[in-house]
C-alpha positions in Angstrom: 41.9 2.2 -5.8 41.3 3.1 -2.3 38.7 5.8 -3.5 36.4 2.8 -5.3 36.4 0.9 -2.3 35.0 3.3 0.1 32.5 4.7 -2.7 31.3 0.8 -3.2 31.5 0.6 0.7 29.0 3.4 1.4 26.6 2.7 -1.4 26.5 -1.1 0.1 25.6 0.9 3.5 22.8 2.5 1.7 21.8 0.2 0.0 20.8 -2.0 2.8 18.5 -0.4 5.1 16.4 0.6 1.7 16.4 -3.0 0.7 15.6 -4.4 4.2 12.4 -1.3 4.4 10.9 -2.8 1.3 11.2 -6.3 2.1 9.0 -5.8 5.5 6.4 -3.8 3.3 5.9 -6.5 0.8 3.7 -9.4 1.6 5.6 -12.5 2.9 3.2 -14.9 1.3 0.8 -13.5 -1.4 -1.7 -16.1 -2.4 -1.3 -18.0 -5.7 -4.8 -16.4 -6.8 -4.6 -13.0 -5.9 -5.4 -11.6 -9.5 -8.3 -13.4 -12.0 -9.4 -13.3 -15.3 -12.8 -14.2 -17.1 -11.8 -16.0 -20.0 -14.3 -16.1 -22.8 -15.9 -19.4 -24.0 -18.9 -20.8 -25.9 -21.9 -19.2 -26.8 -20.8 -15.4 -24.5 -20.3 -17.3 -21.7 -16.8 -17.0 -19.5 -14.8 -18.5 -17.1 -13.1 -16.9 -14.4 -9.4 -17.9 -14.2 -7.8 -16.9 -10.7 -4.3 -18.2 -11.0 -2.2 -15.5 -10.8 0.4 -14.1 -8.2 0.6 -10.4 -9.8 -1.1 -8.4 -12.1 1.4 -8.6 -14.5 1.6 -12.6 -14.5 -2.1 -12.0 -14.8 -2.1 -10.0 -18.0 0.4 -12.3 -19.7 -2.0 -15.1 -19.0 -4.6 -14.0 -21.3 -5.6 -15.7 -24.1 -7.0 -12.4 -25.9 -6.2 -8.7 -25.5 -9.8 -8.3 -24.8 -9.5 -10.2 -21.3 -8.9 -8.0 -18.5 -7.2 -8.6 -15.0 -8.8 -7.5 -11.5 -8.1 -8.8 -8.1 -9.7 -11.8 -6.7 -13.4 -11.4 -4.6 -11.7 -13.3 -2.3 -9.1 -10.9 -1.4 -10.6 -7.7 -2.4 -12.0 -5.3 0.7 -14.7 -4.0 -1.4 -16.6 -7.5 -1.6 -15.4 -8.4 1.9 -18.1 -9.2 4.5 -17.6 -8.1 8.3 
C-alpha cells in the first residue's frame, strides 16, 4: 500500500514541472481566426472562411474534402509587412 503511494507521489512530482513547461509555451490567447478556409460557391468562385482556433477545428469545418486549411494572412509571417 505504502509502495503505490510513493510511486503515485513521484509521478505527480514529475508530472508537474512537464505540465507547467508546456503551458508557458503555448499561446495564452490564440485568436478565434487563426486558421481559414476558401469555401467553394457559385460559378468557381470562393469564400474564405477564417473561423477557426486550430487546424484541426479547421478541417472539421469543411463542407467538402476538397477544402483545404492554411493559417490566416493576418497572422502568418510570410505575408507580414515590417
Amino acid at each position: 500500500m505504502k509502495a503505490n503511494f510513493f510511486l503515485g507521489m513521484v509521478a505527480l512530482a514529475l508530472l508537474i514541472p512537464a505540465a507547467a513547461e508546456a503551458q508557458q509555451r503555448a499561446p495564452q490567447n490564440p485568436p478565434s481566426d487563426l486558421w481559414c478556409r476558401d469555401q467553394p460557391i457559385a460559378h468557381g468562385s470562393t469564400v474564405q472562411i477564417c473561423m477557426a482556433f486550430t487546424y484541426e477545428q479547421c478541417m472539421a469545418s469543411r463542407a467538402s474534402r476538397t477544402e483545404s486549411c492554411y493559417l490566416n494572412p493576418r497572422y502568418d509571417p510570410r505575408y507580414r509587412r515590417n
